[in-house]
C-alpha positions in Angstrom: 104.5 104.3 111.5 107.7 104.7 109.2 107.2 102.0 105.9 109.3 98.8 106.1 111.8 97.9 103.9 111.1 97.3 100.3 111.3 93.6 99.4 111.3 92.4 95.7 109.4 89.5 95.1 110.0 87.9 91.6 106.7 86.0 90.4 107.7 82.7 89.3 104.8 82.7 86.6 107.0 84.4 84.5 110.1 81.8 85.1 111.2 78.9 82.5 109.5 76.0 84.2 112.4 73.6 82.5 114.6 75.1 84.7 112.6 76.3 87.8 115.2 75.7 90.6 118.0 77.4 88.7 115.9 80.3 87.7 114.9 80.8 91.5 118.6 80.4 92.8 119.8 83.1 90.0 117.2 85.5 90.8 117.5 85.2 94.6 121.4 85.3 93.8 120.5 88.8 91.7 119.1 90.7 94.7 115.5 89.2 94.9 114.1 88.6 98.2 111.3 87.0 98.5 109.8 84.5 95.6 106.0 85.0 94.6 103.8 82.3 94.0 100.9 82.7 91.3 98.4 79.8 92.2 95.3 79.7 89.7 93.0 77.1 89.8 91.1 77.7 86.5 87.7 78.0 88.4 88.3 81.6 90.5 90.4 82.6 87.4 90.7 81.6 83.8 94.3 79.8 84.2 95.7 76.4 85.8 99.4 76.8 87.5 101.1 75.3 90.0 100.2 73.6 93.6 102.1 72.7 96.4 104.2 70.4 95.2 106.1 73.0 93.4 106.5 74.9 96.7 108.2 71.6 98.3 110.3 70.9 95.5 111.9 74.1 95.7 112.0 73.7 99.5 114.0 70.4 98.7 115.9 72.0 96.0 117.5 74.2 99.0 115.8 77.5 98.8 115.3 79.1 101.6 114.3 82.6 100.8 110.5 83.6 101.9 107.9 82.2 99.7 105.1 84.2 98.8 101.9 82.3 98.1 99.2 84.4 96.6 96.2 82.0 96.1 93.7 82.8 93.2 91.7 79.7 94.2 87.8 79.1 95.7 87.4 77.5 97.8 90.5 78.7 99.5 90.6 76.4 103.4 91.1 72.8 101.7 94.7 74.5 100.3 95.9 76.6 103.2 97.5 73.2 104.9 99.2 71.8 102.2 101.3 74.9 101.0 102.0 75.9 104.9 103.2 71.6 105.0 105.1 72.4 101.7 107.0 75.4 103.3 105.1 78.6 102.7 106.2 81.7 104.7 103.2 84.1 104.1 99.5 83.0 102.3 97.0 85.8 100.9 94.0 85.2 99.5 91.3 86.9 97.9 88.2 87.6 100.5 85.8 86.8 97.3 87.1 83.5 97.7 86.1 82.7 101.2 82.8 82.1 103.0 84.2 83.3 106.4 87.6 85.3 105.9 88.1 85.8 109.7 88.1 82.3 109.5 90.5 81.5 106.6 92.8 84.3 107.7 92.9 82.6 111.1 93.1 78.9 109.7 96.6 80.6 107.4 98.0 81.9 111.0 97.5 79.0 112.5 99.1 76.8 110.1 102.2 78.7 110.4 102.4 81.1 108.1 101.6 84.9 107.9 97.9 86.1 106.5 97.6 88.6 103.7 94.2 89.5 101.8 94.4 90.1 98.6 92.6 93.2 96.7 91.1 93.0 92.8 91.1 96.0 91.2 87.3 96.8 91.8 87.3 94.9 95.7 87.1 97.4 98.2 89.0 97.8 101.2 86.3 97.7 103.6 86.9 94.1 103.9 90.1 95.0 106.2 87.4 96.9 109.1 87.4 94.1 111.1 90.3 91.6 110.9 93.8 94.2 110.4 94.4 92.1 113.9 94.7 88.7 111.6 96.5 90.7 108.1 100.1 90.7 108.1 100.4 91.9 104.6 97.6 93.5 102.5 98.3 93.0 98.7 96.8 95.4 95.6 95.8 93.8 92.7 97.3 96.8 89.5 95.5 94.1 87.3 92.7 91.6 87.2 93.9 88.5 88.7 94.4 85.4 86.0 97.7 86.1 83.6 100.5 87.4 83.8 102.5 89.9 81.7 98.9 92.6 81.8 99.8 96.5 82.2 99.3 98.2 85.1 96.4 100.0 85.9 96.6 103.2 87.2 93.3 103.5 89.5 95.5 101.1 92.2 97.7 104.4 92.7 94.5 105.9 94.7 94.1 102.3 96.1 97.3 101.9 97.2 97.3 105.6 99.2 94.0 104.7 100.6 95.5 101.4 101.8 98.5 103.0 103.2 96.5 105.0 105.1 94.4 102.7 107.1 97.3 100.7 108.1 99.4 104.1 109.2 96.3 104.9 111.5 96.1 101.4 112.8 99.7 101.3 113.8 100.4 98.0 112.5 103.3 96.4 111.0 101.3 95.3 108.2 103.3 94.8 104.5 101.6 96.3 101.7 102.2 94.5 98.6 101.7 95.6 95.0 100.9 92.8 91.9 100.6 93.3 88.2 102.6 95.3 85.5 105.2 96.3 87.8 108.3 96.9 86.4 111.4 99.8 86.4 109.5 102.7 85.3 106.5 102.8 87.3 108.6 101.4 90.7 109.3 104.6 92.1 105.3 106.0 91.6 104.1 102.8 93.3 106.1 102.9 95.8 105.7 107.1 96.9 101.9 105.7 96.7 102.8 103.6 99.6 103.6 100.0 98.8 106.9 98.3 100.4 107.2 95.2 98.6 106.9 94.5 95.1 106.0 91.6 92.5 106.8 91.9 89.5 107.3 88.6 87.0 107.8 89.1 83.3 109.9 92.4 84.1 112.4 90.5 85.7 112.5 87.6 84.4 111.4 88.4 80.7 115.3 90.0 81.2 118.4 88.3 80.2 120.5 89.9 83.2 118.2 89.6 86.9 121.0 91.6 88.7 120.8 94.7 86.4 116.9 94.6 86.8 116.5 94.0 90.1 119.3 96.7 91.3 117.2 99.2 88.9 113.9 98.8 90.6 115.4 98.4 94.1 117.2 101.9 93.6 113.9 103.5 91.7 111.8 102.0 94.9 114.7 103.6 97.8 114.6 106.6 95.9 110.9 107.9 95.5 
């Protein structure tokens, strides 16, 4: 089936926390679309960030853009309800994380939100054989999970195609999402390998003008 529209999603990781709400409503104002979520728990990763109380404070703050939750947490099934409560639009999680991902991916749908399963850069994709009926997005993992501001790495080019593939054959509209050192030059190569929305954090907002950035990579993303 044809590839969906590409969607920028600016990880907030890379935001001034001083001045979160702002910084969302000025990169949402510069062409963002969605706004990615890096939750680390300093047990399935070596970092502690942000909960759901974030995600409902920006809820109350008045966004209203999609938000992106990607959960770098174990376990993974005590969280799910309390960022679909805080406002949530899509949850992925890592299938290293859970004991039964049918069940988590289920538990995410059911709370509301859509399901994606995230992908470390060594994970393979056999983990999608028997649930692409629960996925809604499958995200790729160009670095290991834990920090932001790490380069890309090119071995998720092959992933990605390989990725692209499966979904294309199953006929589902299933997202696939690319995280980690994605920034203008490389937008247009990740995207001919077959991703449709991208996160990208210190790239954009490492950046004293969002707009400029963000209409860069959108244009190298239509264009490849």
């Amino acid at each position: 089936m044809a590839k969906q529209n590409s969607v920028i999603a600016p990880s907030i990781l890379s935001a001034n926390f001083a001045k979160l709400g702002e910084e969302v409503d000025n990169v949402l104002a510069a062409g963002a679309d969605w706004v990615h979520f890096d939750v680390m728990d300093n047990h399935y990763v070596p970092n502690l960030t942000i909960g759901p109380l974030v995600c409902e404070a920006l809820r109350k703050h008045g966004v209203t853009a999609p938000i992106d939750v990607h959960l770098m947490v174990k376990p993974v099934d005590r969280i799910v309800p309390d960022f679909a409560k805080a406002g949530a639009s899509l949850i992925s999680f890592h299938p290293e994380a859970s004991d039964h991902i049918d069940r988590t991916l289920g538990l995410i749908r059911d709370s509301g939100c859509k399901a994606g399963l995230v992908f470390n850069p060594a994970t393979p994709l056999s983990y999608l054989d028997y649930v692409l009926d629960k996925v809604d997005l499958v995200l790729i993992m160009s670095v290991n999970p834990g920090f932001g501001g790490q380069s890309f790495i090119p071995a998720a080019l092959e992933k990605l195609r390989r990725a692209r593939e499966i979904i294309d054959r199953s006929g589902r509209a299933i997202r696939i999402e690319v995280d980690g050192g994605v920034k203008v030059e490389n937008a247009a190569e990740v995207a001919r390998a077959g991703a449709d929305t991208f996160v990208s954090g210190s790239a954009i907002f490492g950046q004293k003008d969002y707009r400029s950035v963000v209409a860069a990579m959108r244009s190298a993303i239509d264009n490849a």
